[in-house]
N, C-alpha and C positions, 0 to 999 in steps of 0.2 A: 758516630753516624756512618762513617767506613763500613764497620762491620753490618749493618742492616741495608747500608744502598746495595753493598757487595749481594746482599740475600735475596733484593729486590731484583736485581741484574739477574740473576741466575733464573726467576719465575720467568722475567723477559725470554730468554731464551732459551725455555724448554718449551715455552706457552711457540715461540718463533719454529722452534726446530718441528713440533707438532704440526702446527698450522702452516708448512711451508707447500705442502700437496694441493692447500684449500684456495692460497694466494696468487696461484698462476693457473687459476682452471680453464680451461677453452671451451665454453657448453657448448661449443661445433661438435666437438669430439665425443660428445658424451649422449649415451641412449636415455630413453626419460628413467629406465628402471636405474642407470649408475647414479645418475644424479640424485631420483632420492633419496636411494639410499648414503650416498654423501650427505644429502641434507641430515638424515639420523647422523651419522657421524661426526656432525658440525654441532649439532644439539648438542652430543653427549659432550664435545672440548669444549663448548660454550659453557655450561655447567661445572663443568672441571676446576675454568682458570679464571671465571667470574661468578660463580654461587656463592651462597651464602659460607660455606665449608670450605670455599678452594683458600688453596698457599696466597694470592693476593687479596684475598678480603682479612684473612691472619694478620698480612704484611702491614697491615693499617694499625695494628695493635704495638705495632713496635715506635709509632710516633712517641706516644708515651714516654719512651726509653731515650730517645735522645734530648738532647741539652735544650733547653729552652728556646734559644738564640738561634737553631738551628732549627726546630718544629718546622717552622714554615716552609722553606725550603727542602724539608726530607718530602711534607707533604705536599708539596708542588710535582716533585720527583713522584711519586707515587702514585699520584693521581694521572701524570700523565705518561705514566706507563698503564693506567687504568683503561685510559681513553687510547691507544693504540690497539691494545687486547681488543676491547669493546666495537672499535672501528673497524675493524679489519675483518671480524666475526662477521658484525654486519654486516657489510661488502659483499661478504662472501656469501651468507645467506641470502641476500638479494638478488644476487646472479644465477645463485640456483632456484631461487623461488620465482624467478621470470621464465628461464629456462625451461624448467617444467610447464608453468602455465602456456607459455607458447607453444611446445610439443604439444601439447594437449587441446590449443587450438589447431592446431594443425589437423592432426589426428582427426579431431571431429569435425570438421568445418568442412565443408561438401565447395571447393572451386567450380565455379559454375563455369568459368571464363577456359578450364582447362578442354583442350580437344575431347572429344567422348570414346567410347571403345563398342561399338556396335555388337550386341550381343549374339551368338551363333544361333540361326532359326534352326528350330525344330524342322521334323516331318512327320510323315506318317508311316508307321508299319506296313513293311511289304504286304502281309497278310490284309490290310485295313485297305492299303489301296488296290489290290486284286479282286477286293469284295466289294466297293463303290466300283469299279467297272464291271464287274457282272451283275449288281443290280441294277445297275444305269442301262442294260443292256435288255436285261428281261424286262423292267420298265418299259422301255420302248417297244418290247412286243406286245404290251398291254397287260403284264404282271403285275401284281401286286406286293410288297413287301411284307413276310409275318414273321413275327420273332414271339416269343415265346417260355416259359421256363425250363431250365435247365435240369432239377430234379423233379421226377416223376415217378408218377405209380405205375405200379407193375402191369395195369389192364391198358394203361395209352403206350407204354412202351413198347409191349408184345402181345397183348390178347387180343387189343383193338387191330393191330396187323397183321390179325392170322397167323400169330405165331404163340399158342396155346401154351399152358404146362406140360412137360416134358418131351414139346417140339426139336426136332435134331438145332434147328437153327440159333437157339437160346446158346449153346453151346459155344457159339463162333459170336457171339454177342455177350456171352459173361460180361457183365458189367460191375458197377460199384453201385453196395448196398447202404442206406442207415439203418440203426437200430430199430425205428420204427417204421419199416417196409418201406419205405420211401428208394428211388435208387437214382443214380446220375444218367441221363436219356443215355443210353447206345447210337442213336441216330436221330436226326434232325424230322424222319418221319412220323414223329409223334406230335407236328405242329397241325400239319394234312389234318387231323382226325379235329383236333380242337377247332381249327379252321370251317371245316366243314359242318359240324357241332355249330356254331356261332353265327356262321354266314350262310353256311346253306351250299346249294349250287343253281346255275354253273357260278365256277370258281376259277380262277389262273393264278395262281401265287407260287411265289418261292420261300425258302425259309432258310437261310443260312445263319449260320451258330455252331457253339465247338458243341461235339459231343465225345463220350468217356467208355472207353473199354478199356477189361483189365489184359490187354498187350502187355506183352514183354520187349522192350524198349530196343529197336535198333536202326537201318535207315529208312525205311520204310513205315516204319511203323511206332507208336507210341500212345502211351495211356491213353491223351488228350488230345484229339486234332478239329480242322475245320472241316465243315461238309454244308452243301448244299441242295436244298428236298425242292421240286420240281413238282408241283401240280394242275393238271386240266382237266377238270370236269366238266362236259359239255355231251351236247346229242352229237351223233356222226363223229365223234374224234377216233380215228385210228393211231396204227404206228406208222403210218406215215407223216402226220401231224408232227409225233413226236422225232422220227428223224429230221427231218425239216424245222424243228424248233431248237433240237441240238446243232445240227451241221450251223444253222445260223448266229445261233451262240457263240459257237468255234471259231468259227472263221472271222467273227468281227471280233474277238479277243487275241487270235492267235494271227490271222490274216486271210485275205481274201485264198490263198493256195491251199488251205488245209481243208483235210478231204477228214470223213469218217466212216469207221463201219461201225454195223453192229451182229455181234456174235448169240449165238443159242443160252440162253445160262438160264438159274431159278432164282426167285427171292419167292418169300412167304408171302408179300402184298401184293406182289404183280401176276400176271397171267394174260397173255406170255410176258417171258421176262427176256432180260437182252443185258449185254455187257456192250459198252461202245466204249470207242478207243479212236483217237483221233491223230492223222500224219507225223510226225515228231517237227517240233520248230526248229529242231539244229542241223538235223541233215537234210530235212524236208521229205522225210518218207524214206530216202536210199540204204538208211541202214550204215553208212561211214560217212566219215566228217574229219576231211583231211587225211585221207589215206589212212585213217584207222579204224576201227569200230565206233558207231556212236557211241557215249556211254548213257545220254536220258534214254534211249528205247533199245538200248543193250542189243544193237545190232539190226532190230527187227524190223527199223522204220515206223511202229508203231507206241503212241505210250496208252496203256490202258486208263481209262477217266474215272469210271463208274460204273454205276448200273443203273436198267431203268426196264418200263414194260408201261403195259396197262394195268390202272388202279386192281385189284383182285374185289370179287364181287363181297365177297366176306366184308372187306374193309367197307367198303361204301354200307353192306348193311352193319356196322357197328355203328355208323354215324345217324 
């Protein structure tokens, strides 16, 4: 009986020496992913030194072998080296299979009770709120807002504007084409013509939206930018109307001190046509800002805006 308790002792303590990692575990310490995998780990020694194959389901065969007088007592010894194995597995599987389940309510469980984290508001685009205060502005001169599609055909881009096949001006307007003649608007005056098409006159609208030329990208300039078309159709309208509708544009965007001119220049749609350019806001007109040069009107106190005129007679008859 010696020689098989002695075999029994030794499963004890290799089953012991195995599972001494599994016997002091701290699930404080431990992340859900080490714990389960401990749990496989625990699987596979639980299988090992209790399955049907392990060294102590064998160790039951050796009852057999000892002396009669003694059976009972080897198998008392045996069994309750079974139930230590057994217990201690257990244990240990139960701490880890709470352990996890609680990370896992953790994890998912939404604390209502815990203080909140006030999410960072949005805004709106520089571009978006420049253009809500200049329609909020022509609005109140009694404009109207049109918007419009962005790709166009080639007779509202340039034909309908007086600006024919093989006009100089198509050239400063190269645009983007599709496959099937279709092209991205050059300028936002291709809403005017649809506008007037639709509604008629008289008319007062504006029409802001990006428009696409093929520009070569640098600070001033780029493929894709914003612009805004400006129209009055009326009896008696001059260019005085329309300085007087720019100057009061400006100055309620930029301030009551911003003055404008406007210069000689051409476009294909207007007659006359005009460039106007309005004070600079950083120097106020002077041309320096801070004892240096301005750099927004590069000296000159002015920054150039646009351009502008009377509708050209051409245009109105395409509509």
């Amino acid at each position: 009986m010696i020689e098989q308790k002695e075999q029994v002792e030794k499963i004890r303590e290799a089953f012991e020496q195995e599972f001494g990692r599994f016997s002091d575990l701290t699930p404080g310490n431990l992340s859900e992913d080490e714990a389960e995998n401990l749990q496989k780990e625990l699987g596979e020694l639980k299988t090992k030194h209790t399955g049907k194959k392990s060294e102590l389901a064998n160790s039951k065969k050796l009852i057999g072998r000892v002396a009669p007088e003694m059976r009972g007592a080897f198998g008392q010894f045996v069994q309750s080296i079974e139930r230590a194995i057994t217990t201690g597995i257990e244990e240990a599987e139960n701490n880890l299979k709470n352990f996890i389940a609680d990370a896992k309510t953790e994890r998912e469980t939404l604390d209502v009770t815990l203080p909140g984290t006030r999410p960072r508001e949005g805004h709106l685009h520089l571009l978006t709120i420049l253009r809500q205060k200049i329609e909020d502005i022509f609005v109140s001169l009694g404009y109207s807002i049109e918007d419009d599609r962005e790709i166009e055909t080639d007779y509202y881009n340039f034909d309908a504007l007086n600006i024919p096949e093989g006009h100089p001006a198509r050239e400063s307007q190269d645009t983007f084409y599709t496959t099937n003649g279709f092209a991205l608007r050059s300028q936002t005056s291709t809403v005017q013509i649809r506008a007037m098409e639709r509604r008629g006159v008289p008319i007062r609208i504006i029409a802001p939206g990006r428009v696409f030329r093929r520009d070569t990208p640098d600070l001033t300039h780029t493929p894709m930018f914003h612009q805004i078309e400006g129209l009055c159709v009326d009896k008696n309208i001059t260019m005085a109307h329309l300085k007087g509708t720019v100057g009061e544009w400006l100055r309620r965007l930029f301030g009551k001190e911003t003055r404008i001119r406007l210069r000689p220049s051409y476009f294909p749609f207007t007659e006359p046509s005009a460039e106007f350019d309005f004070s600079c806001f950083k120097c106020g007109g002077t041309g320096t800002f801070e004892n240096d040069r301005c750099r927004p009107c590069k000296g000159s106190g002015w920054i150039e805006l646009g351009g502008s005129g009377m509708v050209h007679p051409n245009v109105l008859r395409a509509c």
